[in-house]
C-alpha positions in Angstrom: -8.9 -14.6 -27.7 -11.5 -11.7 -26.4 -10.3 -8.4 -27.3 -12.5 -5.9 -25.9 -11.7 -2.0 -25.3 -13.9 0.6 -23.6 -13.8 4.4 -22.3 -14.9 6.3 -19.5 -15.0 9.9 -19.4 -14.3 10.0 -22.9 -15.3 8.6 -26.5 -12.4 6.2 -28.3 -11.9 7.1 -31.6 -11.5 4.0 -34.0 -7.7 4.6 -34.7 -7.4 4.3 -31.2 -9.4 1.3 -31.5 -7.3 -0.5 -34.0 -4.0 0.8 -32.9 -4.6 -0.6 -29.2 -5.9 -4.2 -30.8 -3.1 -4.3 -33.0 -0.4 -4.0 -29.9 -2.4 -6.3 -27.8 -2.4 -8.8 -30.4 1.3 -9.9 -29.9 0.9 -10.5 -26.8 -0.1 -14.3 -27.0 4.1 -14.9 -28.6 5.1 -13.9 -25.0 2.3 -16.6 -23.0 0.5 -18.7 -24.8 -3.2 -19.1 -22.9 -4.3 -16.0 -22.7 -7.7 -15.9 -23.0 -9.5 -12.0 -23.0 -7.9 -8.8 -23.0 -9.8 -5.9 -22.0 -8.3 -2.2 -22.5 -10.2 0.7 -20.9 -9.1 4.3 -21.9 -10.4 7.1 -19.1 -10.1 10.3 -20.1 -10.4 12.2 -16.9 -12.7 14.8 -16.5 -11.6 18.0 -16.8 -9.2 19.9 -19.0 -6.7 18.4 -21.4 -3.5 18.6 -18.6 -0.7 16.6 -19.3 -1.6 13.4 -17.3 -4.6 13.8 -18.2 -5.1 10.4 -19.8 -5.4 6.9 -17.7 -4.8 3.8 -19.7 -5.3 0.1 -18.2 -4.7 -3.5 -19.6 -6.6 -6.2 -17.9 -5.2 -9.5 -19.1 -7.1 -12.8 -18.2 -5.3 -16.4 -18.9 -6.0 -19.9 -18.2 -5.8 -21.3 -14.3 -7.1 -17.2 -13.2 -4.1 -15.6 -13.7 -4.7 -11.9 -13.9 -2.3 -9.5 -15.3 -3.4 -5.6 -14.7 -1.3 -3.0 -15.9 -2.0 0.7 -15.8 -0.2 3.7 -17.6 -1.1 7.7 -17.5 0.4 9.9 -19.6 -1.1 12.9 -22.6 -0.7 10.7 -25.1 -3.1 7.7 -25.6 -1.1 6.4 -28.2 2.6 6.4 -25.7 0.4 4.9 -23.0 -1.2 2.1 -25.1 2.9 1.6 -25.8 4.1 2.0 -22.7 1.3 -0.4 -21.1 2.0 -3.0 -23.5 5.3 -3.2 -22.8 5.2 -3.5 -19.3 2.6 -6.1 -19.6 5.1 -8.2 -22.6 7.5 -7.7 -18.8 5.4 -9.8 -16.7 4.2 -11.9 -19.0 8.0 -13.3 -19.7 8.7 -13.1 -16.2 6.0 -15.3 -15.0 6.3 -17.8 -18.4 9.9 -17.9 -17.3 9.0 -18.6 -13.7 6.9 -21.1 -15.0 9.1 -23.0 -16.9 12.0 -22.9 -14.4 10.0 -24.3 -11.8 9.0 -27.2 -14.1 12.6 -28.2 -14.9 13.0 -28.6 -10.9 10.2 -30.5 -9.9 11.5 -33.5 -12.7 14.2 -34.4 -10.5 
């Protein structure tokens, strides 16, 4: 699996760096051919406001699935969180999709 992570606007820190590869990296429990996960941090231009911070998952599997998740917040560390999460969401929701539709087309 490809783990890359990038920033616009804005220079990542290697905490952030580790702490954003370490959540990713339990992602492949939840569906199991993911191939390259990309994270990009933006840091908007502009003062630090609250919202100020832009984070997005890009998710690619096998068959060109694409999972895209984005989270803004002031906190890179709760978005990173809050992104993962909703990405662990889909990616149970479409593995149990997938599944369920299997156990139909045996009949």
């Amino acid at each position: 699996m490809l783990f890359t992570i990038s920033g616009k606007h804005t220079e990542i820190p290697e905490a952030v760096k580790s702490y954003a590869e370490e959540k990713t990296e339990k992602l492949p429990k939840f569906y199991d051919v993911i191939n390259q996960i990309e994270v990009i941090v933006d840091g908007k231009e502009g003062s630090k406001e609250a919202g100020n911070i832009a984070v997005e998952i890009i998710l690619r599997a096998e068959r060109k699935k694409i999972f895209v998740v984005k989270e803004k917040g002031s906190d890179v560390y709760a978005c990173i969180d809050l992104a993962t999460h909703k990405l662990e969401q889909q990616l149970k929701k479409t593995k149990t999709k997938e599944r369920d539709g299997k156990k139909h087309r045996a009949r």
